[in-house]
N, C-alpha and C positions, 0 to 999 in steps of 0.2 A: 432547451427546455429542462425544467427538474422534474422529475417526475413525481404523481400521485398517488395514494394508495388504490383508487381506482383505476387508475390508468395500469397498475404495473398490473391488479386483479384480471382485468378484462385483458391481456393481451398475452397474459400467461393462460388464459384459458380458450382465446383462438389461436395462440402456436403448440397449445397441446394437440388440438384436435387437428390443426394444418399436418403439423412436423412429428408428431409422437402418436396420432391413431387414436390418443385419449389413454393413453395405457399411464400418465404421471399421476399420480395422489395430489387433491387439492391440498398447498400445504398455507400456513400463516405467511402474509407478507410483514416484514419490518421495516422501515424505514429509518435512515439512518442519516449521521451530519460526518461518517467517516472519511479519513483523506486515502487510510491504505487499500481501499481497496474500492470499485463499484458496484461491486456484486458479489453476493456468499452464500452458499448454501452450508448451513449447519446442521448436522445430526448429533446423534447417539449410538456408540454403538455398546450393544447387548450381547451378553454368551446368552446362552439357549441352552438345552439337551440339542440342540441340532446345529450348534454352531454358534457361529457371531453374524448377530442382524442388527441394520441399521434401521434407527428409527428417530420419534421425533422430530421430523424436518421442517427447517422454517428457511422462509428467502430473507435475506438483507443487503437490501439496494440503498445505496449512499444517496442521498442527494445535498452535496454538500455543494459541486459545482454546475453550472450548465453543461445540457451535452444535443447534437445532433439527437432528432427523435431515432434515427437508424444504431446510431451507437450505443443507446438505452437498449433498442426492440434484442441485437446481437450480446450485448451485455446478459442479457435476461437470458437468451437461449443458451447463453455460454453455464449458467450456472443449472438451466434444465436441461443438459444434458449431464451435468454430476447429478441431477436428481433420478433421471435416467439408470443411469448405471446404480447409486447408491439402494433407490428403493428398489428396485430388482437383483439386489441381492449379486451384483454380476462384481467380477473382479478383474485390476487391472496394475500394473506392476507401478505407478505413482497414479500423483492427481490427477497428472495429462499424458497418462501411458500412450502405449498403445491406440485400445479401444478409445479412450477419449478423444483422441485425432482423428482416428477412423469414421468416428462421429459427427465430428467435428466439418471435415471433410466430405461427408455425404451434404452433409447439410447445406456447406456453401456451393459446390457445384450445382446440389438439384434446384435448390433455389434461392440462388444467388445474393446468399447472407455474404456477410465479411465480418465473421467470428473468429477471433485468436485467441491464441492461449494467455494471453497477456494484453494491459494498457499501459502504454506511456505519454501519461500527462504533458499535453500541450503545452507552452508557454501562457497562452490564453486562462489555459484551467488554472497552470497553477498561478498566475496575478488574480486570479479569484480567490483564493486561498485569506484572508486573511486577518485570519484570527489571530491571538496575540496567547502567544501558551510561551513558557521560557525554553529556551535553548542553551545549555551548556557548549561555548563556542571554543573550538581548538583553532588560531591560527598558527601554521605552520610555514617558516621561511625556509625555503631551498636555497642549495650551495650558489644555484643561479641566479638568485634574486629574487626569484618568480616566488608568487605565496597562495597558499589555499588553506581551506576548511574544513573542519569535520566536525558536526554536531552528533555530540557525544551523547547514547542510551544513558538514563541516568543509574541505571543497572549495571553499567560497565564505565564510568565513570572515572575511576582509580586505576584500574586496569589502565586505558585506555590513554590515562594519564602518563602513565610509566613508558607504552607501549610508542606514542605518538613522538616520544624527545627520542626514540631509537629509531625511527623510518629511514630508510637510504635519504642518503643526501641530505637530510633537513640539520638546519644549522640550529636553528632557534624554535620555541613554542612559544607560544601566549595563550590565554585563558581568559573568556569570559563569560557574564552569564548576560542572556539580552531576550530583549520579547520582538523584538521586531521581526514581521513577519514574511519577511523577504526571505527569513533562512528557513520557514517553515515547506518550500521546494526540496530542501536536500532531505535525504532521510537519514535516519538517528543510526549511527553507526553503533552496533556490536563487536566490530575487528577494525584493525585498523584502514584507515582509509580515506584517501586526500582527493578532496574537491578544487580543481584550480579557479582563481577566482581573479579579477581585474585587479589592480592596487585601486581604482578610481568607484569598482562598486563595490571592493571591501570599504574604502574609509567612508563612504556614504552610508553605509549601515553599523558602520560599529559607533557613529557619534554619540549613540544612547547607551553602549552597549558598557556594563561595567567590569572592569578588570576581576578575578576571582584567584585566590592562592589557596594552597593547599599545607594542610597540616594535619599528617597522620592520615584517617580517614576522615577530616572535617574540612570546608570548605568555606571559606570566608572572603566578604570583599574587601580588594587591599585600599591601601588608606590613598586619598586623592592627591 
């Protein structure tokens, strides 16, 4: 199911009162078409004469792919217990310290959520995926044969460029830019880093895909 803005309303406001006592701030829900993430809670945070307070908080729930209603209901708990800890002022030594698993942990044994710190996208989800946004595509040849991927942040792009013909082992790079949304599964590399990939479903997706060279910091397609 994708979720509603009624639906994420109404169920954030019977797991306040199940699982939190009612003690959460009602906050804005947002709804979103993101891929990085299913659920966020965003604040502000404020100095004070008394300190640094967090405020302004809003939820923002992806509904970009289909999910299990239980994987939405734990999604949702996972980002009210940051809301938890954030509006109560309480502190903890990262996002999913300590207290956040302690929390965490209360929650799924007493009643028996299956809340983690973390989702990783099904195959399922991500062939859902597929919008068409570009991809700056690095393939890389190893001394073995074998070849993979790394779609490049276009923030790190040059970088990335220089860094990727230095990796162990790789003999060869190649460059392209492509909308095909088969490689919008991988995520957008900042450091270097190789996705290995079949030769049978690289060259299925690179048919569209245009070659790209470089000069200086400018980036042009090479001639056909």
């Amino acid at each position: 199911m994708r979720p509603t803005q009624q639906y994420i309303e109404r169920r954030f406001g019977e797991f306040n009162e199940q699982y939190f006592g009612g003690q959460l701030p009602t906050v804005p829900v947002r709804l979103t078409s993101a891929r990085s993430y299913l659920g966020q809670l965003g604040f502000k945070r404020r100095r004070t004469l008394l300190g640094t307070r967090n405020s302004d908080f809003v939820l923002r729930i992806s509904t970009r792919t289909d999910q299990p209603e239980q994987e939405i209901e734990d999604t949702l708990l996972h980002e009210m217990i940051h809301l938890y800890i954030a509006s109560r002022q309480l502190k903890d030594t990262s996002a999913h310290g300590p207290l956040f698993r302690q929390l965490m942990a209360e929650l799924n044994s007493r009643h028996g959520r299956h809340i983690t710190i973390s989702h990783r996208r099904t195959a399922a989800e991500q062939a859902q995926d597929t919008q068409r946004r570009l991809h700056l595509l690095c393939v890389s040849t190893f001394s073995s044969g074998e070849q993979g991927i790394t779609i490049a942040a276009k923030s790190r792009v040059f970088r990335l460029w220089d860094a990727m013909a230095a990796f162990p082992q790789v003999t060869e790079t190649r460059w392209y830019a492509t909308y095909d949304p088969y490689f919008n599964r991988y995520p957008r590399a900042l450091t270097p880093k190789i996705y290995r990939i079949s030769a049978a479903d690289l060259a299925a997706h690179l048919k569209d895909a245009r070659p790209i060279r470089r000069q200086g910091t400018t980036l042009y397609f090479a001639k056909e």
